[in-house]
TORDRENLUM-471280 format. One record per residue: residue number from 1; x, y, z of N, C-alpha, C in turn. Coordinates in steps of 0.1 Angstrom, whole numbers, plus 5000, padded with zeros to 4 digits. Layout:
residues N
<pt NUM; <X; Y; Z>; <X; Y; Z>; <X; Y; Z>>;
...
END
This chain:
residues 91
<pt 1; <4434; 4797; 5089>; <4430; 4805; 5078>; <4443; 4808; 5069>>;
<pt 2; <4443; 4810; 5059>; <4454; 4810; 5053>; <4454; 4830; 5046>>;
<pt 3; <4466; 4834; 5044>; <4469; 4847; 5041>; <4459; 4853; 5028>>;
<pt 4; <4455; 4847; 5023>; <4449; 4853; 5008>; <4430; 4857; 5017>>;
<pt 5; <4427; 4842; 5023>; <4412; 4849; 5027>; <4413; 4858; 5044>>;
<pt 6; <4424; 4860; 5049>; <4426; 4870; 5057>; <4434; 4883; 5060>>;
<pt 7; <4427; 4891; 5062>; <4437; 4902; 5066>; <4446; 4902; 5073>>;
<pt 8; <4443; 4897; 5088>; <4450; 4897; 5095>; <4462; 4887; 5096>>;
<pt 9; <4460; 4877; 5088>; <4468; 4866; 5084>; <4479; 4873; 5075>>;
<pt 10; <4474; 4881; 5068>; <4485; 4885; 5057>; <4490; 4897; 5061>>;
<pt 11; <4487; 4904; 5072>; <4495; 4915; 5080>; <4503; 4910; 5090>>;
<pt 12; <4500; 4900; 5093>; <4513; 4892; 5101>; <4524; 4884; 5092>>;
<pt 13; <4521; 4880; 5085>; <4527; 4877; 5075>; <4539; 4885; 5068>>;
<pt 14; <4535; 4897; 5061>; <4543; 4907; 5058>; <4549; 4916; 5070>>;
<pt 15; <4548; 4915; 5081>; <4554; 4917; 5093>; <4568; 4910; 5093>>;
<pt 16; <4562; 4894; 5095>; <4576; 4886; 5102>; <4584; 4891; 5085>>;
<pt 17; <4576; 4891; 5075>; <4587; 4892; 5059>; <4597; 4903; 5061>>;
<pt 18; <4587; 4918; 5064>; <4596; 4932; 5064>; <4609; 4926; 5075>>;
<pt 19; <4601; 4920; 5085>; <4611; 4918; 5099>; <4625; 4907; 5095>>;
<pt 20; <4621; 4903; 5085>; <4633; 4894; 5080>; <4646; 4902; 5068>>;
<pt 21; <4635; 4910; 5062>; <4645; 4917; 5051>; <4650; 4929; 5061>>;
<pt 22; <4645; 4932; 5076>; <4654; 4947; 5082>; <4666; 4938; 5088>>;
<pt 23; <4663; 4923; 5091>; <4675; 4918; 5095>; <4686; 4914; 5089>>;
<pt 24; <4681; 4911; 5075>; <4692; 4911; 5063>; <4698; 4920; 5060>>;
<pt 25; <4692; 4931; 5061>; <4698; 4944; 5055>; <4705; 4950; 5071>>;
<pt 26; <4705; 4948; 5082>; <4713; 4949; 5090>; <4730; 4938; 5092>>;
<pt 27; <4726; 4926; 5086>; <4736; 4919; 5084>; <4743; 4926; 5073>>;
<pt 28; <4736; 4925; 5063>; <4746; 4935; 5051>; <4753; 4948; 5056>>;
<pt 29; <4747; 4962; 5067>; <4755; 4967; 5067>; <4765; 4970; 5077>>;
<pt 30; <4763; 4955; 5085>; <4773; 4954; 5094>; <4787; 4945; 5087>>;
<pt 31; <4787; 4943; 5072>; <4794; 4936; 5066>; <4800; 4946; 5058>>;
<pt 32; <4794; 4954; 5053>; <4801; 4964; 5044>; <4805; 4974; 5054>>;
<pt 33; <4803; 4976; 5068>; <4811; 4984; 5075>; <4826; 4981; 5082>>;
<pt 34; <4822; 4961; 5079>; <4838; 4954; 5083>; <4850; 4955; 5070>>;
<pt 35; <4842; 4959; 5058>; <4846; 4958; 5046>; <4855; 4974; 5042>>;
<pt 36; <4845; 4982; 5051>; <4849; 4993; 5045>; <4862; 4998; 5059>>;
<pt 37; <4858; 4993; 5068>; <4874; 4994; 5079>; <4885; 4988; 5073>>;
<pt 38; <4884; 4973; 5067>; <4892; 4969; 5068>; <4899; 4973; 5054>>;
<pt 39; <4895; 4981; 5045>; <4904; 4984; 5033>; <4906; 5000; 5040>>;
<pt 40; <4904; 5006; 5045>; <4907; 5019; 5052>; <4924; 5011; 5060>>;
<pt 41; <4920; 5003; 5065>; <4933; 4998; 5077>; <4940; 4991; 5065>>;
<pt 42; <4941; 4986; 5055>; <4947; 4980; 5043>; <4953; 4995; 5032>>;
<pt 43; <4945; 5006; 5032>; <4949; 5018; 5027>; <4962; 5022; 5036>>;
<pt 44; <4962; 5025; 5047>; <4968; 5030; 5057>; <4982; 5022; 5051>>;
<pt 45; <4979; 5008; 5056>; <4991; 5002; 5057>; <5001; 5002; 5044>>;
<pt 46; <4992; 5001; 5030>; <5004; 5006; 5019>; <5009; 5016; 5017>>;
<pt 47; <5000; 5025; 5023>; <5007; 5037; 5024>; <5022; 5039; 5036>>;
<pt 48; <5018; 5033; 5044>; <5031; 5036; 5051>; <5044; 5024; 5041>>;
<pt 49; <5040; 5015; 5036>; <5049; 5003; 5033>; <5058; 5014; 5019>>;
<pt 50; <5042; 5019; 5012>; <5050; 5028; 5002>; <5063; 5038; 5003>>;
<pt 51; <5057; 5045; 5016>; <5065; 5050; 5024>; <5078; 5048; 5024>>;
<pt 52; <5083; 5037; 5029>; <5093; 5028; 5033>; <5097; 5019; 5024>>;
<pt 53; <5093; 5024; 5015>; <5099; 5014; 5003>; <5104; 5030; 4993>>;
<pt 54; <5099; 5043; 4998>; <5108; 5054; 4992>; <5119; 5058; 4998>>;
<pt 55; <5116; 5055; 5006>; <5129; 5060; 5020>; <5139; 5049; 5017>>;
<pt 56; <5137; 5040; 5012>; <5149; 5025; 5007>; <5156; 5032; 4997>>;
<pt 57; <5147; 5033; 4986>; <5153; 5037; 4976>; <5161; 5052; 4973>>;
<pt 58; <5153; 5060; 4983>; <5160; 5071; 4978>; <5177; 5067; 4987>>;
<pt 59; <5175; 5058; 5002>; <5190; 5053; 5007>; <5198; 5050; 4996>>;
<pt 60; <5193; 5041; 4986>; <5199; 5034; 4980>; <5209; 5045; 4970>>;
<pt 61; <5202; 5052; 4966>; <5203; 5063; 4950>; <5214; 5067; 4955>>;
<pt 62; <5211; 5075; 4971>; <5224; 5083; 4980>; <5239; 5073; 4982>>;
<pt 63; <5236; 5062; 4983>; <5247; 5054; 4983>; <5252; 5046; 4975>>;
<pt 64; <5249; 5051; 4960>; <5253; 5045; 4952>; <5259; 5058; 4947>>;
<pt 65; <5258; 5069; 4948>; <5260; 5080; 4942>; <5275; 5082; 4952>>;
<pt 66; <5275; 5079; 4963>; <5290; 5082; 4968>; <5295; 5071; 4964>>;
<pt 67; <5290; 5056; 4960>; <5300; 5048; 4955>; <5306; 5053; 4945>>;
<pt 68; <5302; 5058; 4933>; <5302; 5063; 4921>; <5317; 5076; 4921>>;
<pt 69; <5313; 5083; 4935>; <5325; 5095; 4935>; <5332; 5088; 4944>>;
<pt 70; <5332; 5081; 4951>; <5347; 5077; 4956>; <5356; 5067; 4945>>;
<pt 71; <5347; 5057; 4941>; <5352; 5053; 4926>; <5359; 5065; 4912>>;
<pt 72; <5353; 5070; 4908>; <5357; 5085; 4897>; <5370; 5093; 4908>>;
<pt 73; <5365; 5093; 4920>; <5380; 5097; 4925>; <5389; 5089; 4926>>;
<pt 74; <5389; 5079; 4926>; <5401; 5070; 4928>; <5407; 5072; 4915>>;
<pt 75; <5398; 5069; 4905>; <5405; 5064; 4891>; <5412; 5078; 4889>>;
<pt 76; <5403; 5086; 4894>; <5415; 5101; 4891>; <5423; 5105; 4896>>;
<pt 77; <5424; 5100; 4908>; <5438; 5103; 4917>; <5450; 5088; 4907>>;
<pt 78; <5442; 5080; 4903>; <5454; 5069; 4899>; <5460; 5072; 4884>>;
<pt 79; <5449; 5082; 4873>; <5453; 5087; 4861>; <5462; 5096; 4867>>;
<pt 80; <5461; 5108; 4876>; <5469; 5114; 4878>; <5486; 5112; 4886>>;
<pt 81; <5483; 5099; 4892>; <5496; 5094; 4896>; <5506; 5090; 4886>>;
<pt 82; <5499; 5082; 4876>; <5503; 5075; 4866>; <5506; 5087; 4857>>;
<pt 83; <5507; 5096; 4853>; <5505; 5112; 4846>; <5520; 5113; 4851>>;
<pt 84; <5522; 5121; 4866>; <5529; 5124; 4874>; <5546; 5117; 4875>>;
<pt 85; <5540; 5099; 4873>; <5552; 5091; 4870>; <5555; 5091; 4860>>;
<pt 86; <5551; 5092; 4848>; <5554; 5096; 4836>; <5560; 5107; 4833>>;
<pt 87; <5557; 5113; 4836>; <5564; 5130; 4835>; <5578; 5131; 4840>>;
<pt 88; <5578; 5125; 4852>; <5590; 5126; 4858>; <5604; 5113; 4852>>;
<pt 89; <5597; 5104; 4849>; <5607; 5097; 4843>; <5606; 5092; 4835>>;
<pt 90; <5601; 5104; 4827>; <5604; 5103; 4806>; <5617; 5111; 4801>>;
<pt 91; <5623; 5117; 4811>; <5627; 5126; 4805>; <5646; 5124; 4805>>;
END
């Protein structure tokens, strides 16, 4: 008998149908829960990388900043050498 002249035909029918679309929609949200872990574990990790890519830079700023004063001090201890030699035998 086919679904249109039976009831019972067409309540089995829309049975195995529902029973196909709760297994689709169980694939789906076993997919969007691997989706949603894995950008949670993808958030995580730029955040630590960001992390570690401030802690670089701020290394970096700090050690360019004593390059900077040991540099400015040299050249000033060497203007003032050069000052010092002058002074003493210009005269």
């Amino acid at each position: 008998m086919s679904e249109r002249t039976s009831l019972e035909a067409h309540v089995d029918m829309c049975e195995l149908r529902y029973k196909q679309l709760d297994d689709r929609m169980t694939r789906v949200e076993e997919r969007i829960d691997t989706i949603t872990a894995d950008l949670k574990e993808l958030k995580v990790s730029n955040d630590r990388q960001f992390s570690e890519i401030k802690t670089m830079l701020s290394g970096a700023k700090d050690d360019k900043f004593r390059v900077m004063v040991t540099v400015a001090g040299t050249i000033i201890c060497s203007l003032l050498g050069v000052m010092g030699y002058l002074i003493t035998h210009l005269k």
